[in-house]
C-alpha positions as CSV (number, residue, x, y, z in Angstrom):
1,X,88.5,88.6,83.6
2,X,89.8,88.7,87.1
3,X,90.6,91.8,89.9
4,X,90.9,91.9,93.1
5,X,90.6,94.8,95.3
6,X,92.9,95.3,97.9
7,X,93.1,98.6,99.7
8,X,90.5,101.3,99.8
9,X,93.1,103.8,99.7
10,X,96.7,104.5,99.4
11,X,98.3,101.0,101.3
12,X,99.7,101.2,104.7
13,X,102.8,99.7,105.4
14,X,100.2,97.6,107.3
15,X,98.6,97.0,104.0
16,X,102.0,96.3,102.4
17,X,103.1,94.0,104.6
18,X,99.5,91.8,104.6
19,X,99.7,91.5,101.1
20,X,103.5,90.8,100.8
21,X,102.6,87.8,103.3
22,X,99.6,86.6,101.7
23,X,101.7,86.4,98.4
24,X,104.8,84.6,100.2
25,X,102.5,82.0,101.7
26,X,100.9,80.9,97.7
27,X,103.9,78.0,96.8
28,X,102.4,78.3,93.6
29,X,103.2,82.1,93.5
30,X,106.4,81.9,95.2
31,X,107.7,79.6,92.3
32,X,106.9,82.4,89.8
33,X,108.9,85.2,91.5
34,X,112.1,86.0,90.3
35,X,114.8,86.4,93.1
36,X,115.0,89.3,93.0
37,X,110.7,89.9,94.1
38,X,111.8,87.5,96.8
39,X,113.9,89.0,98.2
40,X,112.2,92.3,98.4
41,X,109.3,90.7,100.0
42,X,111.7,89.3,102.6
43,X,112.8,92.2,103.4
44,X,109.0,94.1,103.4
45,X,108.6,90.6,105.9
46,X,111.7,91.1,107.8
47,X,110.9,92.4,111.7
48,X,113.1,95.3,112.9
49,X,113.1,97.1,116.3
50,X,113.3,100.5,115.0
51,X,110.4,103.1,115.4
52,X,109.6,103.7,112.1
53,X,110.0,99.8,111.0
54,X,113.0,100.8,108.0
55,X,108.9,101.8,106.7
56,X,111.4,104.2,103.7
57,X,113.2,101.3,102.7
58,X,110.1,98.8,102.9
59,X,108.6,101.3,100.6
60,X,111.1,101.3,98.0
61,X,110.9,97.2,98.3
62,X,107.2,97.7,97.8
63,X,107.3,100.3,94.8
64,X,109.3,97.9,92.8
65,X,106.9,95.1,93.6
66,X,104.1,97.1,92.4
67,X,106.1,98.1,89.0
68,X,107.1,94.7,88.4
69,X,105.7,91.8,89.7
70,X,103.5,89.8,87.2
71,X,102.1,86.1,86.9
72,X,100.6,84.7,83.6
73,X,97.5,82.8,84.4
74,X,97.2,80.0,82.3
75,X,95.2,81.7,79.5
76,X,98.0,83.8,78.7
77,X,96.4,86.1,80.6
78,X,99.1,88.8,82.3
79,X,98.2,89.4,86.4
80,X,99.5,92.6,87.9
81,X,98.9,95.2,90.3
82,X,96.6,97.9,89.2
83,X,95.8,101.7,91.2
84,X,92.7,103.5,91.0
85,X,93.8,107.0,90.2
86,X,91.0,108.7,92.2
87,X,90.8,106.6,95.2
88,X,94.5,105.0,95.1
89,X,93.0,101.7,95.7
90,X,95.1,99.0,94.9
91,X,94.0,96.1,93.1
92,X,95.4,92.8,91.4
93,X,94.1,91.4,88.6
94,X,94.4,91.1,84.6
95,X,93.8,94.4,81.9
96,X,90.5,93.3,80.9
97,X,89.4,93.2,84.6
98,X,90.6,96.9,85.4
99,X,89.5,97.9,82.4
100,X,85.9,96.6,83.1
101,X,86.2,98.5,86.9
102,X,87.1,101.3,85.3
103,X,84.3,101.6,83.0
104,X,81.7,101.0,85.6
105,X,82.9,104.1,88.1
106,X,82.6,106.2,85.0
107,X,79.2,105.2,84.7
């Protein structure tokens, strides 16, 4: 059982852009991603001069992340990102971790 809490809330682009880092800097991670989840945390990683910081197109990089990324532990065990409905905290972990978090705020 394993999950990890990220955000307390909904994640900023601040948020985004912590975690996307703290992924890209794991060599053992980085070896799991498909190209495709590297390059969309390049470009989540990628500076830019404009105001906003492209945050609507960092966004779309992100939501696909979230949807798709996964790494099997070596139990078998399938790691993902998981949202508190409620709260939209963000977490990463396996099902049976969630599913434990879950039960205990219901409690």
């Amino acid at each position: 059982m394993l999950i990890i809490k990220l955000t307390e809330t909904k994640e900023t682009l601040d948020d985004i852009e912590r975690i996307c880092r703290h992924l890209s800097e794991h060599k053992d991670l980085v070896k799991l991603m498909t190209p495709e989840e590297s390059r969309d945390i390049s470009y989540i990683l990628r500076p830019t001069f404009n105001t906003n910081h492209n945050e609507d197109q960092k966004r779309v990089h992100w939501e696909k992340l979230l949807n798709e990324f996964t790494v099997t532990d070596k139990k078998g065990n399938e790691l993902r990102f998981f949202r508190d409905q409620p709260t939209e905290a963000l977490y990463f972990g396996n099902q049976q971790g969630f599913d434990t978090l879950e039960s205990m705020s219901t409690h």
